[in-house]
C-alpha positions as CSV (number, residue, x, y, z in Angstrom):
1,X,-3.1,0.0,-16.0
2,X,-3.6,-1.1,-12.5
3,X,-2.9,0.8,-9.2
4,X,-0.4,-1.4,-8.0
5,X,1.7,-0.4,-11.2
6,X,1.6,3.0,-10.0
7,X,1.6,3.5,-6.8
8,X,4.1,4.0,-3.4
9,X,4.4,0.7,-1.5
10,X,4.9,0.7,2.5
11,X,4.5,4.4,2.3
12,X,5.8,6.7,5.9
13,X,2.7,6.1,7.9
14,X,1.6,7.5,11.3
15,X,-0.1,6.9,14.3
16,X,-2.7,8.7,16.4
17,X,-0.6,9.4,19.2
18,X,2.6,10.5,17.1
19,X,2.9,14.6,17.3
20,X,2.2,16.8,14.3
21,X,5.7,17.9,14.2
22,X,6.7,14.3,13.6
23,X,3.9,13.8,11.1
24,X,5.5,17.2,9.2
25,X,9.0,15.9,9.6
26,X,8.1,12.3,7.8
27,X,5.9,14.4,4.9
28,X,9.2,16.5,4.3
29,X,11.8,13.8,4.8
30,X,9.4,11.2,2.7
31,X,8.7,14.2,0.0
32,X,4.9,13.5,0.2
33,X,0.9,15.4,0.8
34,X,-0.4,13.1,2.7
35,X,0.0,9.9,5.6
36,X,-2.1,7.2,6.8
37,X,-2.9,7.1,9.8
38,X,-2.5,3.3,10.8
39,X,-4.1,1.7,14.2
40,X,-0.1,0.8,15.2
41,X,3.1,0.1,12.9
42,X,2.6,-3.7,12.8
43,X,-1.1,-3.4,12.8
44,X,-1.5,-1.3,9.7
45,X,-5.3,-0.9,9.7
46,X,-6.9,2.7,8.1
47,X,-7.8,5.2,10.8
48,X,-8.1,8.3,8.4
49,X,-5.4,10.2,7.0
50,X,-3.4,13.2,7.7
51,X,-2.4,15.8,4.6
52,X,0.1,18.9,4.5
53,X,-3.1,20.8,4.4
54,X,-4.4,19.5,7.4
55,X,-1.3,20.5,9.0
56,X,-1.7,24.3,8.0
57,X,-5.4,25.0,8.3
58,X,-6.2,22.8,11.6
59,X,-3.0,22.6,13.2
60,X,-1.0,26.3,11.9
61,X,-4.1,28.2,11.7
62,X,-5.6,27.0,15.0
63,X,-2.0,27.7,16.5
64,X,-2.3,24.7,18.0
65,X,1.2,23.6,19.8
66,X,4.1,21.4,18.2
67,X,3.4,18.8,20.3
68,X,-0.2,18.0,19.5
69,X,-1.1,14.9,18.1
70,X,-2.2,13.8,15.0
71,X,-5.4,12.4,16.0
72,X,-6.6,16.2,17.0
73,X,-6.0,17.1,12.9
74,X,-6.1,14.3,10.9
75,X,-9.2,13.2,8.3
76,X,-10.3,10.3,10.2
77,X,-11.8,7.1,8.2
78,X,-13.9,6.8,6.5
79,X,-12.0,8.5,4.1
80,X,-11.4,7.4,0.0
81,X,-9.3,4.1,-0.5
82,X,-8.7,2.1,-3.7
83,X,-7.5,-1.1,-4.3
84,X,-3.9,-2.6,-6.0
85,X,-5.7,-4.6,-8.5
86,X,-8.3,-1.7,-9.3
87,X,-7.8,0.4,-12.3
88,X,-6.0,3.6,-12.5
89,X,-9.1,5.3,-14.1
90,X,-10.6,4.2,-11.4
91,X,-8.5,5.4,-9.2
92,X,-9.2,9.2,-11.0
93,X,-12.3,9.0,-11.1
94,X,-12.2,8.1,-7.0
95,X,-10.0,11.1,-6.6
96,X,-12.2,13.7,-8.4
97,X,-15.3,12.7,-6.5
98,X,-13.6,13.1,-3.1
99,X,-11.6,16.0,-4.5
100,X,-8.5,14.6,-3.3
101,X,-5.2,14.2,-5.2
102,X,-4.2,11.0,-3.2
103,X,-5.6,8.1,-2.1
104,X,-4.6,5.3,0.4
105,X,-4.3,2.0,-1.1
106,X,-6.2,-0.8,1.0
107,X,-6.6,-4.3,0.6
108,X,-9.9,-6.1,1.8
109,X,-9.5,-5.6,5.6
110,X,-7.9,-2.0,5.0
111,X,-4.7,-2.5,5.9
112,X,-2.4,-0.1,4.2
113,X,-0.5,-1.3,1.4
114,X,0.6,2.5,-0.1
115,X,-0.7,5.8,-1.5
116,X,-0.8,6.6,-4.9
117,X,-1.1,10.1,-6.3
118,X,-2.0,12.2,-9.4
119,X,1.5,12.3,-10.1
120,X,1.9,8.7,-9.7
121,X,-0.4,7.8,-12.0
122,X,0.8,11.0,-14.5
123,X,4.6,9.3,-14.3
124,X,2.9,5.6,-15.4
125,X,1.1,7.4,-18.4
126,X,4.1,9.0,-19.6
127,X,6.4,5.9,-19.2
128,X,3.9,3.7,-20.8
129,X,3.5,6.3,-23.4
130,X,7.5,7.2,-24.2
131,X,8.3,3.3,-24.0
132,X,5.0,2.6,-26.3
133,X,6.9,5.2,-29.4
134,X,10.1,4.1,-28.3
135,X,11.0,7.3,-26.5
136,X,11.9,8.2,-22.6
137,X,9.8,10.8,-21.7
């Protein structure tokens, strides 16, 4: 299985200059951990990435203000990235060695393409397993 079978195309992305209060409200509208964090929105190239826990340990804990910016709490490059056409055991084995539970997905110039997550790649498994003994899981 590859990553692009699993993972979140054109994921909510953010920019250095966008507050962390906007970076919180696109995590809880989008239902998602973690956004890149992309050079602009029509240049989509990797600056680092921004996670819910970013929010509470650097931004929360450090009572920093609403209006701060994502650049002042976010992971910035380079961080771990896979590919689309890379494996999803790859894409694991990645995760455990940055102990991480998402990664962006780049292409060769690392420009975003998505994110794909442990739960992403758990959902493929169990599809490909249910439809493999001709079962919904």
């Amino acid at each position: 299985m590859l990553v692009k079978d699993a993972m979140t195309w054109s994921p909510a992305e953010v920019v250095p200059g966008d507050s962390i209060t906007t970076a919180a409200r696109l995590m809880r509208t989008h239902g998602v951990g973690l956004l890149p964090v992309v050079e602009s929105k029509l240049y989509r190239q990797l600056l680092g990435v921004v996670t819910d826990r970013d929010l509470v340990v650097r931004a929360m804990a450090e009572e920093r203000a609403s209006a701060d910016h994502v650049r002042d709490v976010m992971t910035p490059a380079p961080v771990a990235t896979i590919g689309p056409l890379d494996s999803v055991d790859r894409a694991l084995a990645a995760m455990d060695a940055a102990r991480v539970r998402r990664l962006p997905v780049v292409d060769e110039d690392e420009i975003v393409l998505g994110v794909i997550s442990r739960v992403d790649i758990a959902r493929l498994t169990a599809s490909s397993v249910g439809a493999y003994i001709g079962h919904d899981l």
